[in-house]
C-alpha positions in Angstrom: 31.4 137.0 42.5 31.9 137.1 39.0 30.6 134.1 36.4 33.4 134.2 33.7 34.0 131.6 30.9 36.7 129.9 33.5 34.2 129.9 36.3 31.3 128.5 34.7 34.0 126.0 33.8 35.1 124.9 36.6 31.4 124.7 37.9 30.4 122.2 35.1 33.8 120.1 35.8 32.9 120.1 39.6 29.4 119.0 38.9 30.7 116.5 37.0 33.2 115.4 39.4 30.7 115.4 41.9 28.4 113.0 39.7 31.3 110.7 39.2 31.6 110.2 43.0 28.2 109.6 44.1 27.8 107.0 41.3 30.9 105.4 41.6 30.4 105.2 45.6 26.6 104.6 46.0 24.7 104.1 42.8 26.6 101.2 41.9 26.1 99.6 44.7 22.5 99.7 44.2 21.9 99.8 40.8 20.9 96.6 38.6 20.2 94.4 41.7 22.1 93.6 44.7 25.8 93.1 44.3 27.2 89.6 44.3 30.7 90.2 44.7 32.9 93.7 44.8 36.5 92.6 43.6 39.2 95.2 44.0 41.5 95.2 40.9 44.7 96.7 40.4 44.9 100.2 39.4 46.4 101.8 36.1 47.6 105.7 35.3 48.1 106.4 39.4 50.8 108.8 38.9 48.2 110.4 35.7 46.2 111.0 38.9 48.6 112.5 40.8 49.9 114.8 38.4 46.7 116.0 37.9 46.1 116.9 41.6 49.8 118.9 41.7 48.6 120.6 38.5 44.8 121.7 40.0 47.1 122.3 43.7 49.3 124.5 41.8 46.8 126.3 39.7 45.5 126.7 43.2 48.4 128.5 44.8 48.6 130.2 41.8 44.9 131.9 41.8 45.4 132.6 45.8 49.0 134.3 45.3 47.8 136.4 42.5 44.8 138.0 44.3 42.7 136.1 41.6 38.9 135.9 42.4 37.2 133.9 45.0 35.0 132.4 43.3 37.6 130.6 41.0 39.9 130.0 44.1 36.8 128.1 46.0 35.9 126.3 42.7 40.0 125.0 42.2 39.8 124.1 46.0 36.7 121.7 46.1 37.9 120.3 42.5 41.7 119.7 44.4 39.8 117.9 47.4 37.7 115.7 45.2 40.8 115.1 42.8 42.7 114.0 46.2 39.9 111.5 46.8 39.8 110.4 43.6 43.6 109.8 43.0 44.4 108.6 47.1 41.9 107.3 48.3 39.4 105.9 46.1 39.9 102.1 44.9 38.9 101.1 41.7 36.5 97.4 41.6 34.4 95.3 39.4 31.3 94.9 41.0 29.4 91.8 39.8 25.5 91.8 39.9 22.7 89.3 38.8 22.6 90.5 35.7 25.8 91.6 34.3 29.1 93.1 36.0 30.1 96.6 36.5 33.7 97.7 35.4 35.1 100.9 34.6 31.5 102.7 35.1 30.2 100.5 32.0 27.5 97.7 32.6 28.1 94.5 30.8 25.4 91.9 30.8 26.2 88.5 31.1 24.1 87.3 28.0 26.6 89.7 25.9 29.5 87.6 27.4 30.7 85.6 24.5 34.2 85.0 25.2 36.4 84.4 28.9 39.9 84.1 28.2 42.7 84.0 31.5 46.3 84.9 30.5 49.6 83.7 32.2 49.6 86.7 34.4 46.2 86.6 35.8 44.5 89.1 33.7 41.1 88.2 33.1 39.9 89.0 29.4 36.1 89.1 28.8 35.2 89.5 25.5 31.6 91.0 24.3 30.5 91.7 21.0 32.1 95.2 20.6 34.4 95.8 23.2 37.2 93.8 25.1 37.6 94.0 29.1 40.9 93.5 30.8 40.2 93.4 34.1 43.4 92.8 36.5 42.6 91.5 39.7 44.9 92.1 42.7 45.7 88.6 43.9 44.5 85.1 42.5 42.2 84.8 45.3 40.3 87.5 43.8 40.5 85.9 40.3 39.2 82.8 41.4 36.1 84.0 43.4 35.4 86.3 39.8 35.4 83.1 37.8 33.1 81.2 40.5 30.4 83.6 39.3 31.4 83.9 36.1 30.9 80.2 35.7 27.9 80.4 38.0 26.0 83.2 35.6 27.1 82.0 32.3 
């Protein structure tokens, strides 16, 4: 087995990968006190994320067909498998804690809330100091249990 430039690569982006799954799956769920409501929202850039698998799945072939090493071809098939996780099977949430709220990995605390707008197609638009958060919940069901602790917290 040969470390090249491409290997040691594809070892950082597989760590990283790797990372990205464990906190998205368990440390959220633990992290910042227990979790007051887990909201599945609609996702954005799926076909991004299927491209992306067809591109590592091909790169894939392409290694194995070639005779390329194994080490590279193991590598490109663990990153495919988490990359099919990630793009089929995982569902994106905003996870809503004592604190603050969880969405797209980033912690906001409530005291940094200063804004709450809802537009006319559900999309609920928190507004901190810095940054703006569209989050777009799946059905108004959803949107109404977030604003129950919205209005609860702030």
């Amino acid at each position: 087995m040969e470390w090249n430039g491409t290997n040691i690569f594809l070892l950082i982006f597989t760590i990283g990968v790797l990372l990205f799954t464990i906190y998205d799956g368990l440390v959220l769920s633990f992290w910042k006190g227990a979790t007051k409501l887990k909201v599945p929202v609609r996702t954005r850039g799926r076909f991004d994320g299927y491209i992306f698998v067809g591109m590592l799945a091909l790169l894939l072939f392409l290694n194995i067909s070639r005779n390329g090493p194994v080490l590279t071809t193991i590598l490109l098939g663990i990153l495919v498998l988490f990359f099919v996780y990630i793009a089929f099977f995982r569902r994106p949430s905003a996870v809503f804690k004592e604190t603050g709220l969880f969405y797209n990995l980033v912690f906001v605390p409530y005291s940094r809330i200063e804004r709450i707008n809802l537009s006319e197609d559900g999309i609920l638009v928190i507004e901190t100091g810095r940054q703006r958060l569209m989050i777009f919940p799946k059905d108004k069901v959803d949107l109404d249990k977030m604003l129950q602790v919205l209005a609860k917290y702030k």
